[in-house]
C-alpha positions as CSV (number, residue, x, y, z in Angstrom):
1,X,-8.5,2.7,-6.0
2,X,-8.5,6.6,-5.4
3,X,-5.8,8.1,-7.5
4,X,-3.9,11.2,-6.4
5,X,-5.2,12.6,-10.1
6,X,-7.8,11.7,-12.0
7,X,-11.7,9.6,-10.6
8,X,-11.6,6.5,-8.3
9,X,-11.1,3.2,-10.0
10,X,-12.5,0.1,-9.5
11,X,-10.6,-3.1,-9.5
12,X,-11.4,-7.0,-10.1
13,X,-9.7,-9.2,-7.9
14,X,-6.1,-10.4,-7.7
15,X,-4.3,-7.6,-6.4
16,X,-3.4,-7.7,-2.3
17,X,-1.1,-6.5,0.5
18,X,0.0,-9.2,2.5
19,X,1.7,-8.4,6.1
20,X,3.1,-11.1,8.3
21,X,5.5,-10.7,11.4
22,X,8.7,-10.6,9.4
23,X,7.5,-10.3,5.5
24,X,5.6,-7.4,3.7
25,X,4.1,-7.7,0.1
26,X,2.4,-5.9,-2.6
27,X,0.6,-6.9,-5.5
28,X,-1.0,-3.2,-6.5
29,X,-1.8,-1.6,-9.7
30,X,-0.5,2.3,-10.0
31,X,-2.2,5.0,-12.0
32,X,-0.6,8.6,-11.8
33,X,2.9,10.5,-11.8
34,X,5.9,8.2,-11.8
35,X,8.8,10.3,-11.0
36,X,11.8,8.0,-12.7
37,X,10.4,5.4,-15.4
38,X,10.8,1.5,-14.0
39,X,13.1,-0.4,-16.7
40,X,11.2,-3.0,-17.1
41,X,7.1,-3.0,-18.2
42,X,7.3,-5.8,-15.4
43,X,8.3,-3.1,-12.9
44,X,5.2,-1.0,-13.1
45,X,2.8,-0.8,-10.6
46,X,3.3,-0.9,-6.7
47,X,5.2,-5.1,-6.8
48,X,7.3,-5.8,-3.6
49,X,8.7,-8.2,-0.8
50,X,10.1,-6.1,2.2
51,X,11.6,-8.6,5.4
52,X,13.3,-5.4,6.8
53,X,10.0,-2.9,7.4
54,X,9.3,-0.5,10.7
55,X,5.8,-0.5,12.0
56,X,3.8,1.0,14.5
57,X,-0.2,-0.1,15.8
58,X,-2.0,2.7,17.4
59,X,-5.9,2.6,18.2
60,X,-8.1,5.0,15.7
61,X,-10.0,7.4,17.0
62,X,-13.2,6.2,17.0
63,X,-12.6,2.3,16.1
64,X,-10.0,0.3,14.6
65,X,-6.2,0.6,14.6
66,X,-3.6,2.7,12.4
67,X,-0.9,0.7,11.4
68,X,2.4,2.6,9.3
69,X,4.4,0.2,7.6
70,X,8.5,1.4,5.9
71,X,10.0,-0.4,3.9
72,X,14.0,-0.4,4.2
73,X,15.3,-3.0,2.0
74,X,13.7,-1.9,-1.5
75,X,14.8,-0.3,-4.5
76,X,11.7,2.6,-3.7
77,X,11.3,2.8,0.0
78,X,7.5,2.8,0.4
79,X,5.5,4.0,3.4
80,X,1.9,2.7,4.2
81,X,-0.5,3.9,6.0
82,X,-3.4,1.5,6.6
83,X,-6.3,2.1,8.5
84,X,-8.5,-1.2,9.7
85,X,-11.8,-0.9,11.2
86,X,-12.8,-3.6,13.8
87,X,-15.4,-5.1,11.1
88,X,-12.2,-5.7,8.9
89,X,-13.2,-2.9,6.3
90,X,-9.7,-0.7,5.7
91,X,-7.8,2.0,3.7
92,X,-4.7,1.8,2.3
93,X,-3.0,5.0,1.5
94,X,0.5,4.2,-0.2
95,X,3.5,6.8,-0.7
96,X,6.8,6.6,-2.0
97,X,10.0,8.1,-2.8
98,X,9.4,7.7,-6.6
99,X,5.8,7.8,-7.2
100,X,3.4,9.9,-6.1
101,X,0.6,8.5,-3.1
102,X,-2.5,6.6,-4.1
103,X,-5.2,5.0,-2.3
104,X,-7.0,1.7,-1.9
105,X,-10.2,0.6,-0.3
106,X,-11.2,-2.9,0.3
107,X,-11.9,-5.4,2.9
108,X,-9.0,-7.7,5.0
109,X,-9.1,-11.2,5.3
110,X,-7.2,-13.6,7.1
């Protein structure tokens, strides 16, 4: 996890991003600015289940695809930007209208 303040992070396992044809979800820890406090302790971190999203796939420049994911049905409309190399590596840069962007590295599985 790369922070927009602060070092990278490393995290143990149970966090993920989970994209299907018709259902988006995050399970991802936050560090940094939060610019309106969540209500609930339960409400921290980057926690959602979108079934109305836009998306586009475009090839990467040198290998892989870019795929942009919006969210239009939560509470904080999220946009994602995730690159995925064709050996399954990717980065996961996530932005939002009420905190501000962080990034994640990892590996996609099926």
């Amino acid at each position: 996890m790369f922070p927009a303040r602060g070092t990278m992070k490393s995290l143990t396992g149970g966090y993920s991003l989970k994209v299907s044809k018709d259902t988006v979800e995050a399970y991802l820890p936050f560090f940094g600015r939060a610019y309106r406090a969540p209500m609930s302790p339960d409400d921290s971190g980057i926690k959602f289940t979108s079934t109305k999203f836009e998306y586009s796939v475009e090839p990467a420049k040198k290998d892989g695809w870019n795929v942009t994911i919006k969210t239009k049905d939560v509470a904080n409309e999220y946009v994602l930007n995730l690159y995925i190399s064709s050996s399954g590596r990717s980065n996961l840069q996530v932005t939002s209208t009420d905190k501000e962007g962080i990034s994640f590295s990892g590996n996609l599985k099926e």
